[in-house]
C-alpha positions in Angstrom: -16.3 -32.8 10.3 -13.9 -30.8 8.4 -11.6 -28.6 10.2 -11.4 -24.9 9.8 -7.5 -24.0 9.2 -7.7 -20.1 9.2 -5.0 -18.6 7.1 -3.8 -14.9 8.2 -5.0 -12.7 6.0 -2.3 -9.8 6.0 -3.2 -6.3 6.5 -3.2 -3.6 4.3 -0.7 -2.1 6.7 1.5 -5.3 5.8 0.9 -5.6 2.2 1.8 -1.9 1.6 5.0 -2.2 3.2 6.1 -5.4 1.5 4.9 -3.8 -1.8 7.4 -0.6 -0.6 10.0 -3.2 0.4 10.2 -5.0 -2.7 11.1 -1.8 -4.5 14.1 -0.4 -2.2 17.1 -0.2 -3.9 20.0 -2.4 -2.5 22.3 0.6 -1.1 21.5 4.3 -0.8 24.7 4.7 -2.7 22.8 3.5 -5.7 20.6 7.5 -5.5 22.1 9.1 -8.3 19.3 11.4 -9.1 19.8 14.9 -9.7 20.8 17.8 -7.8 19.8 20.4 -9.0 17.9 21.8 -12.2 14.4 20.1 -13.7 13.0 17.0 -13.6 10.0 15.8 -15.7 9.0 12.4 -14.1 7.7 9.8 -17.0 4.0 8.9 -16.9 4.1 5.1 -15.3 4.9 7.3 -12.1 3.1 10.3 -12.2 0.1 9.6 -14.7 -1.9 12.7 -13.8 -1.4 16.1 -12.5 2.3 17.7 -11.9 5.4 15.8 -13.9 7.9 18.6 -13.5 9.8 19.7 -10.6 12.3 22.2 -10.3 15.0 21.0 -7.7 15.9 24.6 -6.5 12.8 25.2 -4.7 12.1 23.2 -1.2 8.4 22.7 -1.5 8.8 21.1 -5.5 11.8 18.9 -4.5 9.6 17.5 -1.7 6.7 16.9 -4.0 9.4 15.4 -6.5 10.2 13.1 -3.5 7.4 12.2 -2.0 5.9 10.7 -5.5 8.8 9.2 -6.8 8.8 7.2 -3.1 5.3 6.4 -3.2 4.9 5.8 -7.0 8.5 4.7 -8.4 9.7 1.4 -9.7 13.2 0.5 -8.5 14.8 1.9 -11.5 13.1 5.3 -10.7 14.2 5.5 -7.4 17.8 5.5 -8.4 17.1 7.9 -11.1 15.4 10.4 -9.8 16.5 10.1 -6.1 19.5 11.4 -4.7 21.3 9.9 -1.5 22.6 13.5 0.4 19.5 15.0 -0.8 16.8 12.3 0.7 19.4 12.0 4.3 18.9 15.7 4.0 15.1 16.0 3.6 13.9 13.0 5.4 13.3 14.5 9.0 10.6 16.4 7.1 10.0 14.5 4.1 9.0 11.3 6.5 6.1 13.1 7.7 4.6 13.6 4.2 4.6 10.2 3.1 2.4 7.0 4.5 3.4 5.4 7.6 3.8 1.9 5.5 6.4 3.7 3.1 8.1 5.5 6.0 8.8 2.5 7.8 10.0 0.2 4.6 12.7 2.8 4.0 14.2 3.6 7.7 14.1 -0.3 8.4 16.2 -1.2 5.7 18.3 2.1 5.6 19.5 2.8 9.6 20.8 6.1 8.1 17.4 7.3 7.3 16.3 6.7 10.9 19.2 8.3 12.3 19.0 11.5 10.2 15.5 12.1 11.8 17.1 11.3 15.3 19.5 13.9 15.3 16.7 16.5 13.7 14.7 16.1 16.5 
């Protein structure tokens, strides 16, 4: 009789947030993204609908944010990202992104977590 050894089959929860994990860059100090002005995201991250934010306005740079997060390669995140302006955003920003994503980024970056803390 053969035996049955069951191997965990991770969830989609799980795989999602390695996937996110795998992408993080080392440090936050490695955000140099822009402050201020346009930025037209390249296709392999947005492929359809809005590429071009303006960083002035509040509601675009969250957009900007919230797809380079969800969408970005590594190399993406560090250009297009800035460090002040995600600690900054993130109380908010958090809540507009997927739980899996949210998580992946304030586990490996305390600072992240703590900036929604003291917004509370």
């Amino acid at each position: 009789m053969a035996s049955s050894s069951a191997v965990p089959v991770p969830s989609a929860f799980d795989v999602l947030r390695t996937r996110y994990s795998r992408r993080l860059p080392a440090r936050l100090e490695d955000l140099n993204g822009p402050t201020q002005g346009t930025v037209d995201l390249p296709l392999h991250v947005v492929w359809s609908g809005r590429r071009s934010y303006q960083l002035e306005g509040v509601r675009s740079r969250m957009g900007l944010y919230r797809t380079v997060l969800a969408e970005g390669l590594r190399e993406d995140l560090e250009a297009f990202l800035d460090q002040d302006l995600l600690i900054s955003q993130w109380p908010i920003l958090r809540t507009l992104i997927s739980r899996p994503l949210r998580e992946a980024w304030e586990d490996a970056f305390p600072e992240l977590a703590a900036a929604r803390r003291s917004a509370a």
